[in-house]
C-alpha positions in Angstrom: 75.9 89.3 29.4 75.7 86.5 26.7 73.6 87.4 24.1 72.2 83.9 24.4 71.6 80.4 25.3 73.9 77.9 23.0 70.3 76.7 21.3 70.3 80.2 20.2 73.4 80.9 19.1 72.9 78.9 16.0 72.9 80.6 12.2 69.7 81.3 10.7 68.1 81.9 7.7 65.5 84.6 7.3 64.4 84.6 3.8 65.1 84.5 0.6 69.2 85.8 0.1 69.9 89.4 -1.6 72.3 89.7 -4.2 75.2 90.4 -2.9 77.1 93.5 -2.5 80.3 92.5 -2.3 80.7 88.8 -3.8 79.2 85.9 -2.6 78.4 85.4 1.5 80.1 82.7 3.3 77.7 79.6 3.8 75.8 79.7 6.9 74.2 77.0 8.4 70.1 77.3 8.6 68.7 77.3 12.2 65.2 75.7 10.9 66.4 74.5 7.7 68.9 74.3 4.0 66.4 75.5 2.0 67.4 79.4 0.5 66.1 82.2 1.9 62.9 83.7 0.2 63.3 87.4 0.5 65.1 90.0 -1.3 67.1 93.1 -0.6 65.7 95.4 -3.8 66.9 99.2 -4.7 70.5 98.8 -2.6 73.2 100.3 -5.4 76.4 98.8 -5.6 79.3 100.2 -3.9 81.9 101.6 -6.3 85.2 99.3 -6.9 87.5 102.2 -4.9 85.0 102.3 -2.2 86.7 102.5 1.3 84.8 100.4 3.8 83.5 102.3 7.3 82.7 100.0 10.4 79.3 100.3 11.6 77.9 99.3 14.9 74.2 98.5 14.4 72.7 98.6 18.0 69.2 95.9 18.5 67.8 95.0 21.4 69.6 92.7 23.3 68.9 89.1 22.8 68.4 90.3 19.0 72.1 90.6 17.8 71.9 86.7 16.2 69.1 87.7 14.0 70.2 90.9 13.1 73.5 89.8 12.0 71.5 87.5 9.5 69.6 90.6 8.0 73.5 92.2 7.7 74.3 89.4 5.9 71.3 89.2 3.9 70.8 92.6 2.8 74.6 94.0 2.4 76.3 90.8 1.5 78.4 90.5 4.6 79.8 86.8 5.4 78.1 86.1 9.2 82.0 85.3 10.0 82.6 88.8 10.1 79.8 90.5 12.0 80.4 89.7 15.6 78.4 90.6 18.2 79.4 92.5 21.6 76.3 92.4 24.5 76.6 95.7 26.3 74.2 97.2 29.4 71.4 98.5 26.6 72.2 96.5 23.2 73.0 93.9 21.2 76.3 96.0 19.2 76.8 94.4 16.2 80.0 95.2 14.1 80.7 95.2 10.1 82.6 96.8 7.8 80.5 97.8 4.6 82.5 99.3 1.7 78.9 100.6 0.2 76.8 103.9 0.5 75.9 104.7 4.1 72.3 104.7 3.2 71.9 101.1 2.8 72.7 100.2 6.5 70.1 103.1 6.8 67.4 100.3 5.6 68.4 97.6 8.3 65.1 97.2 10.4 65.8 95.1 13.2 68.1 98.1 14.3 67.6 100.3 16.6 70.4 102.9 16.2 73.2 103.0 13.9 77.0 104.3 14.8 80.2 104.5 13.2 83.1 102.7 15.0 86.2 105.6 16.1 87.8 103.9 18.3 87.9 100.5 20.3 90.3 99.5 23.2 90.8 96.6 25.3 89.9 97.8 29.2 92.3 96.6 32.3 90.0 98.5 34.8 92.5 100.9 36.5 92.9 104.1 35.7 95.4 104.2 33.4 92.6 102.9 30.4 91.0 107.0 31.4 94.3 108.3 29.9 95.0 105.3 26.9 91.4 106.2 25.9 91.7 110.0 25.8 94.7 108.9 23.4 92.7 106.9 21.1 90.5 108.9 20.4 93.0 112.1 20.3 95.2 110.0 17.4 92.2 108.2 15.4 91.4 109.5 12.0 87.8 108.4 12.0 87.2 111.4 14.3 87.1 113.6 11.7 86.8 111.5 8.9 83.6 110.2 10.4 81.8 113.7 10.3 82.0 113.3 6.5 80.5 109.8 6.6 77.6 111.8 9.2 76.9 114.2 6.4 76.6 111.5 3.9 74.2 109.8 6.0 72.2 112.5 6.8 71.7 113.4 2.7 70.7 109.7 2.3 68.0 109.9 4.8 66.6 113.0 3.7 68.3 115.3 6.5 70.6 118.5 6.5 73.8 117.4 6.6 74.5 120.0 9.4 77.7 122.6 9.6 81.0 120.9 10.9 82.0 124.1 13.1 81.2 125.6 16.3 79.3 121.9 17.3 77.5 121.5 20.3 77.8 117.6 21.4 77.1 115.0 23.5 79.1 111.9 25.0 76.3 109.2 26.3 77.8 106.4 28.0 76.6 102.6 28.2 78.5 101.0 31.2 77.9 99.0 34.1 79.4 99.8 36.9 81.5 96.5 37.8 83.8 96.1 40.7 87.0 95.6 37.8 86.5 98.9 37.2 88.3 101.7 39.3 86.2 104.9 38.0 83.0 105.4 37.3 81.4 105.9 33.6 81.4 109.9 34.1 85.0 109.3 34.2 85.1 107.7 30.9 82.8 110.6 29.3 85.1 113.1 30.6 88.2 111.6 29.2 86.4 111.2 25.7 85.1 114.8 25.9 88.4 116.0 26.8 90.1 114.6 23.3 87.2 115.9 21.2 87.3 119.3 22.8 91.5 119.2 21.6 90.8 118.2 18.5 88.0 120.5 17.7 88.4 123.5 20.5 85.4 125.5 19.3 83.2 122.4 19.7 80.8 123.1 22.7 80.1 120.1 25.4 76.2 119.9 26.6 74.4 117.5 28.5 71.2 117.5 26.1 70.2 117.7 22.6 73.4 118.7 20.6 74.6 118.4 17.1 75.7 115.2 17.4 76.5 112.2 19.8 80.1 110.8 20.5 78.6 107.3 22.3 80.8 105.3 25.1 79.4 101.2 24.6 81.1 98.8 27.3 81.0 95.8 26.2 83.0 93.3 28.8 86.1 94.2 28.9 86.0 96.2 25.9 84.9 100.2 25.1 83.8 101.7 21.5 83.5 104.8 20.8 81.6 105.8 18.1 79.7 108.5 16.1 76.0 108.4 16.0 74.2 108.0 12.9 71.0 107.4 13.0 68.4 109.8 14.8 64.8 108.8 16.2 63.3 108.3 12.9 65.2 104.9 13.0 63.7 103.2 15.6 60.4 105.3 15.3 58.8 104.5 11.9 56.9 107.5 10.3 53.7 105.5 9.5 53.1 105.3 12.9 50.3 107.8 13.2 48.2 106.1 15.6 49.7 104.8 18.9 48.5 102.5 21.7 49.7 101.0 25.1 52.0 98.1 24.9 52.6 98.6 21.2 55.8 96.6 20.1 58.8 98.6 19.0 59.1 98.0 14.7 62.9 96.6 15.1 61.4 93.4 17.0 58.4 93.1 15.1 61.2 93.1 12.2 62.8 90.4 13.5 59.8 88.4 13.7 58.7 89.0 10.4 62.3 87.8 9.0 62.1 84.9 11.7 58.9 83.3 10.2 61.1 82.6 6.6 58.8 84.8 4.3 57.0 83.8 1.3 56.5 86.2 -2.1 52.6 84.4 -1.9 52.1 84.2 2.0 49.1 84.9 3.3 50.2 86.2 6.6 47.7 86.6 9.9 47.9 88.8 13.0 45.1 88.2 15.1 45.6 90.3 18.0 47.3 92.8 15.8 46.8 96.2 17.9 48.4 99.3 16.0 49.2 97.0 13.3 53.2 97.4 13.5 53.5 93.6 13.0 51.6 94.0 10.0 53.6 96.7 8.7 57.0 95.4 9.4 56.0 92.4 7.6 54.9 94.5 4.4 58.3 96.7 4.6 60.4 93.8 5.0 59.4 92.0 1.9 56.5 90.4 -0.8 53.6 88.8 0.7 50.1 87.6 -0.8 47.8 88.6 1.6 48.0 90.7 5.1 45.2 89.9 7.4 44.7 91.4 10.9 42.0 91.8 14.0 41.4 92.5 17.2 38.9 92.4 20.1 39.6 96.2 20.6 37.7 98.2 17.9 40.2 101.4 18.7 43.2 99.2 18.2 41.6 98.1 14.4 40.9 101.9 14.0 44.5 102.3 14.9 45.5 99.8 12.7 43.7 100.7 9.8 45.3 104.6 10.5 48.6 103.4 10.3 48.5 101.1 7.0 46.5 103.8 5.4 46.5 103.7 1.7 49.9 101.4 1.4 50.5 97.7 1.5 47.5 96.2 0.0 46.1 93.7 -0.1 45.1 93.7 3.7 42.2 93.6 5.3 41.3 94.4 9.2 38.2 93.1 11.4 36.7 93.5 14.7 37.4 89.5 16.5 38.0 87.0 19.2 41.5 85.6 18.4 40.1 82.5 20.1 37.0 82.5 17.2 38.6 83.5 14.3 36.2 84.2 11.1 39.1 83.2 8.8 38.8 79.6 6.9 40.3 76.3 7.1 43.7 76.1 6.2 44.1 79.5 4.2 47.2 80.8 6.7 50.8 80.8 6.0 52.0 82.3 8.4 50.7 84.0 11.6 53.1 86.6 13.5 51.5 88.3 16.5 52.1 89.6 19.9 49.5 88.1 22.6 49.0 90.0 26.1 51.8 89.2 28.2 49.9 89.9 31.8 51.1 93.1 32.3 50.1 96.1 30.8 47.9 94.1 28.7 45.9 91.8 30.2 46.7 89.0 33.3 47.2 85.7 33.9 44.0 84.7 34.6 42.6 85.9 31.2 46.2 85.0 29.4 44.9 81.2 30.3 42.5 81.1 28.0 43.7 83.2 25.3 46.5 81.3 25.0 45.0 78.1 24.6 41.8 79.0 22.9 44.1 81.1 20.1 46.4 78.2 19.9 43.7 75.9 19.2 42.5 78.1 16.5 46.3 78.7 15.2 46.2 74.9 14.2 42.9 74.9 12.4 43.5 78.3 10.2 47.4 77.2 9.3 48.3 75.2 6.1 50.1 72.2 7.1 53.9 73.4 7.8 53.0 76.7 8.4 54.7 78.7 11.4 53.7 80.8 14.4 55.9 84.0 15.3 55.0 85.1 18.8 56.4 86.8 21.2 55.7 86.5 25.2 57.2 86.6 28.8 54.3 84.1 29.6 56.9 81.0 29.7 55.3 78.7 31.6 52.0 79.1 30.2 53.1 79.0 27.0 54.8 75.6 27.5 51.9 74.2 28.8 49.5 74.8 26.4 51.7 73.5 23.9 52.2 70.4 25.9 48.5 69.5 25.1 48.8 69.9 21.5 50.6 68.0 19.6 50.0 69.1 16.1 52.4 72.2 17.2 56.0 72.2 17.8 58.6 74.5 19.0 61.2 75.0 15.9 63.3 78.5 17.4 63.3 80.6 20.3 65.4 83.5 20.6 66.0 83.9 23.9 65.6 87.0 26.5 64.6 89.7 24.2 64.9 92.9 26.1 62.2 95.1 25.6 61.7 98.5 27.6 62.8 96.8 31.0 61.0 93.5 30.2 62.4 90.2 29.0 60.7 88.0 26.6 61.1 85.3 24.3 60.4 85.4 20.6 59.0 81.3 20.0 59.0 80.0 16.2 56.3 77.3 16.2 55.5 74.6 13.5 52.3 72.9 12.9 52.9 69.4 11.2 56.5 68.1 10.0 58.4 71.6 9.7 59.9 71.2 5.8 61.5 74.6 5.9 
């Protein structure tokens, strides 16, 4: 599945660029604009001179790979050149080799989970790729020197680093079954757990929880196999203390935040801001002036107001009507926000005027050129209520986001001339 439509395919720029960690980046072109980025990658260290460089897969949320790729490139110094992207059944896999401690691609947060790349092999669709996989993986020496690079990981993300004998593990698979193929994807996790179980005999095979994870990605015509990094913590931040229905999942509301081309001095507004993970997300991922945030549902402010705690001030959280907003005249720089899409939250009939009525109120509360995040499977009713005001204009959209089983779109919207 592409990972796009061609108007998204296009290079972005999501904030201001880090220094980089290995030399200068190749020169991308901007999506909304030339100007530099405006945030910054702080607290990475430098990988040594004799470093020897691992290849990651970072898995995001399909539809998600284009902006993640940017954040790779922003935050580890990676050319965009060399970071492509393979679509598979659950992700957006999104390949780089990084020379530098394995903590740093431990602070990517658009991503979801993080693996190390053993092996990778073109698939013909007979049965003979059961028995040239088994091979690849028997022969490749990032089998074992990848349990090193786990332990590594797991020190720089304040885990155990775990023994290395007697394992229990686990071989997930990510396939589709496609008519190409002659077997079926319990065929390929057999013939991956067959070469583990040579290579390391008092390893233990189970079908749940585990040491570790040995994944199977299809991608096309192509299958990884890789170690898993990362464990739930990734995609599951720890200041979520408080949760509610519908909540967004951080690694989108990541991407937003580095879609709406951050400011150090923003003042940045969420006005139907639930458990306040756009909010957070927006803090973690770089310097802003001012977070504000509301809601018509007092428990989702309490909720909010849980989860920020005592960290990322200034903010400040109110009970309110996104259509009626209590915030002045041109004081926004930004607003990033996720409305009711009509299905667990809300329907269309109320979506109406929500939309419309927080639209209106968008363009009164923005400074001229400021930009709208949102994200919403409400297409049609999005375009409409654009279509009737002409002070806002679509600048972005990143395409069929998949989220939990639903697709969505993630709009960038300008009010004025867009100068970005």
């Amino acid at each position: 599945m592409p990972d796009s439509d061609p108007g998204n395919n296009e290079p972005i720029r999501l904030g201001r660029k880090a220094p980089s960690l290995r030399g200068p980046s190749a020169r991308a072109e901007s999506g909304l604009s030339e100007r530099r980025p405006t945030v910054r990658a702080e607290g990475l260290p430098v990988p040594g001179p004799n470093s020897t460089p691992c290849q990651y897969l970072a898995g995001a949320f399909r539809g998600l790979g284009t902006v993640t790729r940017i954040e790779i490139r922003d935050r580890l110094g990676i050319p965009v050149d060399e970071i492509p992207i393979h679509p598979t059944r659950n992700f957006d896999l999104i390949r780089f080799d990084y020379a530098g401690p394995h903590g740093n691609p431990a602070r990517l947060g658009t991503v979801e989970d993080l693996f190390l790349n053993i092996e990778e092999m073109p698939l013909i669709g007979d049965l003979s790729d059961l028995k040239t996989l088994r091979n690849h993986v028997l022969r490749s020496p990032r089998l074992t020197t990848g349990l090193a690079a786990l332990a590594e990981y797991r020190r720089a993300t304040g885990r155990k680093p775990g023994r290395t004998r007697g394992l229990a593990f686990r071989v997930p698979c990510s396939a589709e079954d496609t008519p190409w193929r002659k077997y079926r994807r319990t065929d390929l996790k057999r013939a991956v757990t067959v070469a583990i179980r040579r290579v390391f005999p008092d390893w233990k095979p189970v079908e749940d929880g585990g040491d570790l994870e040995i994944w199977i990605h299809q991608s096309g015509r192509r299958a990884f196999v890789s170690l898993r990094l990362s464990d739930i913590a990734m995609r599951q931040r720890d200041y979520k203390a408080a949760n509610l229905p519908a909540s967004l999942r951080p690694s989108i509301a990541r991407a937003m935040a580095l879609l709406s081309r951050m400011g150090d001095a923003d003042v940045v507004l969420d006005p139907m801001c639930g458990a306040g993970t756009i909010l957070i997300e927006r803090a973690l991922a770089g310097r802003y002036g001012k977070l504000l945030g509301g809601d018509i549902n007092p428990e989702a402010v309490d909720a909010a107001r849980t989860n920020l705690g005592p960290k990322h001030k200034p903010w400040e959280l109110s009970i309110w009507d996104a259509t009626r907003l209590p915030v002045p005249d041109a004081s926004v720089d930004r607003i990033i926000t996720n409305p009711p899409w009509g299905r667990q939250v809300g329907s269309r009939a109320e979506n109406v005027p929500l939309y419309q009525g927080f639209l209106r109120e968008a363009i009164r509360v923005l400074k001229d050129s400021g930009l709208i995040v949102l994200i919403s499977s409400e297409w049609s009713l999005l375009r409409m209520t654009l279509a009737q005001l002409p002070e806002l204009g679509v600048v972005r959209t990143v395409k069929n986001v998949s989220v939990l089983g639903w697709n969505a779109d993630i709009v960038v919207i300008a009010k004025g001339n867009w100068r970005g």
